[in-house]
N, C-alpha and C positions, 0 to 999 in steps of 0.2 A: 504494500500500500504506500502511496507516495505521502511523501510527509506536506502539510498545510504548512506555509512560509506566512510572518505577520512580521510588521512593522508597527513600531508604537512609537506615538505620538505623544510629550509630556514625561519627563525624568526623573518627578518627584517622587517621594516617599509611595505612593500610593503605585507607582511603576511596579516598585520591585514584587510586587504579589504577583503580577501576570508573569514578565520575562524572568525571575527565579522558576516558574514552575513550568517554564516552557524548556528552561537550560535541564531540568534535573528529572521531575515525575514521569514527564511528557516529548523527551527527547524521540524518542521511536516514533513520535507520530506527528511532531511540532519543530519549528523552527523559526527562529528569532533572525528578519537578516537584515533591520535597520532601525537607529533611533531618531529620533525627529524631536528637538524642541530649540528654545532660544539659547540656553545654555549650554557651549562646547565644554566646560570642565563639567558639569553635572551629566552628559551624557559617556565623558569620558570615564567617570567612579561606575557608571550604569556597566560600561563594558568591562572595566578591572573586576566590577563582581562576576561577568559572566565570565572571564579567564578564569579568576578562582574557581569559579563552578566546573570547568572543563570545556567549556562551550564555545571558547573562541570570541572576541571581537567582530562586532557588528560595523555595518557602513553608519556611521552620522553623518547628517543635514541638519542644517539650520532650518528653522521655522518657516524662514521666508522659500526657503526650498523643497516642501511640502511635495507639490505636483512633479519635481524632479527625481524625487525619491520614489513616487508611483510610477514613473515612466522606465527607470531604471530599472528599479530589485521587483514591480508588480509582484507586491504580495496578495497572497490570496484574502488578508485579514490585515483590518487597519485596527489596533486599539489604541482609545480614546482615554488618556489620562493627564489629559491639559486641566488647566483655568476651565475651569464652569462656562464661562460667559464665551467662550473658544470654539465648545464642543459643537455647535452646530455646521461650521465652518468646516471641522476637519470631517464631519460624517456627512456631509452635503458634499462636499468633493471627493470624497477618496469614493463614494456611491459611485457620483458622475465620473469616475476614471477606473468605475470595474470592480470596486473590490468591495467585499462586505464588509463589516463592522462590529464591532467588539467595545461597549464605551464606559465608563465606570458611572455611578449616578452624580448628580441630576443624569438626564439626559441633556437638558438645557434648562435654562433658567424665566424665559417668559414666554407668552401666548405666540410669540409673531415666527421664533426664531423653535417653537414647536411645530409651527405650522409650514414652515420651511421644512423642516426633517419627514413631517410625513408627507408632505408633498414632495419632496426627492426621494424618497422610495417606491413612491406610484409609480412616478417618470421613468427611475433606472432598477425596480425591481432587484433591487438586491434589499440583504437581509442584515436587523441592526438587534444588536444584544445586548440591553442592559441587565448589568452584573446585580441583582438586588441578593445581597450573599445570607442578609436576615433570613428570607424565607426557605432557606435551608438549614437555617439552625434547627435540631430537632424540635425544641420544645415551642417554635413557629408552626414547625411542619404538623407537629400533635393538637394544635391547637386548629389548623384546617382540617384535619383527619377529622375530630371531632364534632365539628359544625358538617362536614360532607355527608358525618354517617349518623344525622339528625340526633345527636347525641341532646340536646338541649331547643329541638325542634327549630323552628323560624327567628332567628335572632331581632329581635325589636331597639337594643339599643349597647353601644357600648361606650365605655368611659375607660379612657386612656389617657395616663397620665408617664410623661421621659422625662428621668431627668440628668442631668451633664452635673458629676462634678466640679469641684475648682480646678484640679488638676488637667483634666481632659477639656473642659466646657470652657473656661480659659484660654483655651488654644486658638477657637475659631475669633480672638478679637485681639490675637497678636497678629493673622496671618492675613492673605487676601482675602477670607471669606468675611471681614468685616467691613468691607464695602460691597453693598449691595447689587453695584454695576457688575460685579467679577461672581456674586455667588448666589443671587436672589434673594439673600438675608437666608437665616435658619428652617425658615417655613418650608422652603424649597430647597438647599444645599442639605439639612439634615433630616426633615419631616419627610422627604422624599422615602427616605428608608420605610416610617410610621406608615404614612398614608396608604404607599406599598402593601404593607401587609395588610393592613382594613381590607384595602381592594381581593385580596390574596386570599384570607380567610373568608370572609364573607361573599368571592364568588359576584361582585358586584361592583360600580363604579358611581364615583359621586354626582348628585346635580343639582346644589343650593349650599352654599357655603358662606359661614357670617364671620368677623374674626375680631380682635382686640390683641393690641400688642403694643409694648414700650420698651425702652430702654432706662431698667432702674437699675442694673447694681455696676455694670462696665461704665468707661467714659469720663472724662475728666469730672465733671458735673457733678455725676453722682458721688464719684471718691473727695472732691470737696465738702460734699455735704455731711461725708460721715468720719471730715475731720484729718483725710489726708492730704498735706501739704508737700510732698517732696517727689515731683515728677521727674520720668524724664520718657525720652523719646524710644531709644531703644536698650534690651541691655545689654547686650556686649560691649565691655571696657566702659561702665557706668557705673559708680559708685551705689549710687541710690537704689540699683537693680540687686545690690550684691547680697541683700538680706529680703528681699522681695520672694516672700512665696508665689505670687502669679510670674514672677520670671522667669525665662526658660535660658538656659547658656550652653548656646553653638557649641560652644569649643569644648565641651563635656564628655560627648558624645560622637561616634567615628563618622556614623552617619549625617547626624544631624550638618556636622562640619564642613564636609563633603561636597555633599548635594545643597547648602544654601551662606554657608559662611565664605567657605574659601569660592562660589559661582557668584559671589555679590556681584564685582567689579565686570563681569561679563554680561550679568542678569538685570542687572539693577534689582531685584529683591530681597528686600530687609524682612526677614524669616521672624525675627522674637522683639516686634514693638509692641508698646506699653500697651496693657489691655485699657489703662487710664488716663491713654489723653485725647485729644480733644477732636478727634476724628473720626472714630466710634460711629457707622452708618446702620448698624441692626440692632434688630431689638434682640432682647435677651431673657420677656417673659411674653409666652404668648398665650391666646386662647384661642380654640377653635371650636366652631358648632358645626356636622357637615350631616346634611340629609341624600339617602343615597336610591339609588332608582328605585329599589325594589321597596323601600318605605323605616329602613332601619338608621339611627340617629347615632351618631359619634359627638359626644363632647371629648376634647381632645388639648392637654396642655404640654409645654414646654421651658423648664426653664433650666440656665445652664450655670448656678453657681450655687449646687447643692453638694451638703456632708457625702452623699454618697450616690453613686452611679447603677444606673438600671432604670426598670418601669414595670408600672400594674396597670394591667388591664382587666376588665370586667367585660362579660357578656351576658345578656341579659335575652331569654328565649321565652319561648309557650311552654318550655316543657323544662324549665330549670336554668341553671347560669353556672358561668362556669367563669375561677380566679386564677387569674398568673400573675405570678411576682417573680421575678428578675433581677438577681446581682449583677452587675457586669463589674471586671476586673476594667479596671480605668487606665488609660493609655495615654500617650501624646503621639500624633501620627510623625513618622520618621524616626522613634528612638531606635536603638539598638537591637533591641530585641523586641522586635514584633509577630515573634511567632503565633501567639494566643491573642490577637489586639481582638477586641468584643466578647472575650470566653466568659461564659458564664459562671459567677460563683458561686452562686446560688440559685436553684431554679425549683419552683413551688407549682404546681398546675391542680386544681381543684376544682372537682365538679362536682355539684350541688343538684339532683336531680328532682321533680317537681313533688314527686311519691315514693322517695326510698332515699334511703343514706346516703351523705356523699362519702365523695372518697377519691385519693390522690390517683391521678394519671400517673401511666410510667412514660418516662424519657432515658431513650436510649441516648446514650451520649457517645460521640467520637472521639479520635484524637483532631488536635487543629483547631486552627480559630475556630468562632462561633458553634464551640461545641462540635465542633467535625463536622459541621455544614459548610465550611471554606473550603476542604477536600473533594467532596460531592460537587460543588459549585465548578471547581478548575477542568474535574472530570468531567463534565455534562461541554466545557471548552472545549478541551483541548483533547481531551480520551475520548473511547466509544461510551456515549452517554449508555446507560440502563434508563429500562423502562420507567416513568414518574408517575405515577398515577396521581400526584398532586401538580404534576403540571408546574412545574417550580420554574422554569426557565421562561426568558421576560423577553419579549420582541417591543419593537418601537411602540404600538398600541399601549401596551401595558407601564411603559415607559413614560411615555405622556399621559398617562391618566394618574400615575402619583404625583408627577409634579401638578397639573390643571389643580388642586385641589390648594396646593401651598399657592401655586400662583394666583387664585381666586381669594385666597386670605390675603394675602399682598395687598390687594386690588379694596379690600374690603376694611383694612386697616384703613385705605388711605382716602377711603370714600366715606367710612360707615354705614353702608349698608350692603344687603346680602346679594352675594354672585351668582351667575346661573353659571355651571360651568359649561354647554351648551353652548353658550353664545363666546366664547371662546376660541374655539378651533372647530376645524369640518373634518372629520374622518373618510 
């Protein structure tokens, strides 16, 4: 069998998941034969890890040499691990120049530059895959199995509540995701994940969406208010950072150094500023109410500078409800060691039946991130998928309907009042 050839686009942290498991798991069937982003030293660490690996050096191109790289290496797979705001750019053209598609989430970040994507996949019929790696965590997957096999009859309403430690949740307002042009603000760069699975378990998609959101605990503003006087801009070689627990320091770390300290001068991106000052463009607590085709209601929040990391969701049926509660082990994207980044440390699943005892679900757990649903996720890529009968793997439809849901809160933050999401986009 001949091996599938991809080229990825975008060298940050969030790279190394796909090209690590194309150099190692998936060598007999995969092949990595070019990197593509703005950064020549971050693409160069990209290919030192794939020597280490045994893998050999890939061809780099600049950014701006995107279409020169398809014309060349035509790989049969473009992935997509740019800037948010990017991603419809490189899956709109690498379509129009042949080749399918592989993108990390968002898929994009607002209504026009979705309705681009699905409109060039009409046109050039090829095919686009967002990676949602949640819905293969097992205790995700148990929680579709159970509504599939009317375990708690017709779902009427759920309450879901994430939240982001300081550790982790802190991250997205040192980095680009904290300007909304580059990431859609949280509702859409992170809720993307959330929204996802609603759509996922419940077998459904939204069509009325109300929202509320502010920025109260990041941003200079608020840390004035609660009495801190001593900013600064970023913290590398900054005094003021050097006892700051929301600080994060490049030079700590092999990675982090790598791919955004020593790629400054190349990139221009300042990887660890202040999450407190004065430029702060998302919010950082949100609310969401979303009513969805078939008649069942999500109230739905977010906030990202909580003691501890994970989320509870409730499902509420005709025929009983059923409780998950969720540790997640807390990360910073790019450290060191991100083998387990999402793994669960706790995982609780409870169904409550309308006429008999409840009692705990089992969850089989793997090895690997998100409970050994990252492994399952690479293989459904890159290996010969096995059958799913949950249907876990995510084409561009599915892809734009978790974001339309953050994108119609966006829209409803900034209007106050409630979105059809309908009027939207055209499928």
């Amino acid at each position: 069998m001949a091996k599938k050839t991809y080229a990825l686009v975008g060298c940050g942290s969030r790279a190394r998941f796909f090209y690590e498991a194309v150099a190692t798991t998936y060598k007999e069937t995969s092949e990595m034969v070019a990197f593509c982003d703005l950064s020549p030293t971050r693409m160069n660490y990209a290919n030192k890890i794939l020597t280490e690996l045994g893998a050999g050096a890939v061809a780099t191109y600049k950014h701006t040499d995107f279409e020169k790289m398809i014309a060349e290496k035509r790989p049969d797979f473009v992935i997509v691990t740019s800037v948010d705001r990017t991603h419809d750019y490189y899956i709109i053209k690498a379509m129009e120049l042949g080749c399918d598609v592989i993108t990390e989430k968002p898929m994009t970040i607002d209504e026009e530059k979705a309705q681009a994507i699905i409109d060039a996949q009409k046109k050039y019929g090829r095919s686009l895959r967002v990676t949602f790696n949640y819905r293969y965590a097992p205790h995700s997957t148990k929680i579709r199995e159970l509504i599939m096999n009317d375990t708690i009859g017709e779902v009427f309403s759920i309450h879901f509540e994430w939240l982001l430690d300081i550790h982790h949740g802190a991250d997205y307002y040192r980095r680009w995701h904290r300007n909304k042009l580059n990431s859609g603000g949280l509702l859409v760069h992170k809720s993307t994940h959330h929204f996802d699975l609603v759509n996922f378990w419940l077998g459904d998609a939204p069509k009325t969406v109300f929202a509320m959101g502010d920025l109260r605990f990041y941003g200079m503003k608020n840390a004035e208010r609660r009495g801190v006087s001593g900013f600064y801009d970023r913290a590398h070689g900054n005094e003021h950072a050097k006892n700051d627990p929301f600080a994060i320091q490049l030079s700590a770390q092999e990675d982090m150094k790598a791919m955004y300290l020593d790629a400054e001068e190349d990139s221009g991106y300042i990887r660890d500023r202040s999450v407190f000052s004065d430029d702060v463009a998302i919010e950082d607590v949100m609310g969401v109410l979303v009513k969805y085709n078939k008649g069942a209601l999500l109230t739905y929040s977010l906030n990202t500078f909580l003691p501890w990391e994970g989320f509870n969701v409730v499902f509420n049926g005709s025929k009983g409800r059923i409780e998950m509660k969720v540790v997640e082990k807390s990360y910073v994207s790019g450290e060191d060691d991100m083998a387990h980044y999402g793994e669960a440390a706790h995982v609780d699943v409870r169904v409550f039946p309308m006429f008999a005892p409840p009692y705990e679900a089992e969850i089989i757990r793997g090895e690997g991130g998100h409970g050994g649903g990252d492994p399952v996720l690479l293989n459904d890529i890159f290996g010969i998928p096995a059958p799913d009968p949950f249907n876990r793997a995510a084409d561009h439809v599915q892809g734009a309907m978790s974001i339309l849901t953050g994108i119609a809160a966006n829209k409803s933050i900034a209007s106050g009042t409630a979105i059809k999401v309908r009027d939207l986009v055209n499928f």
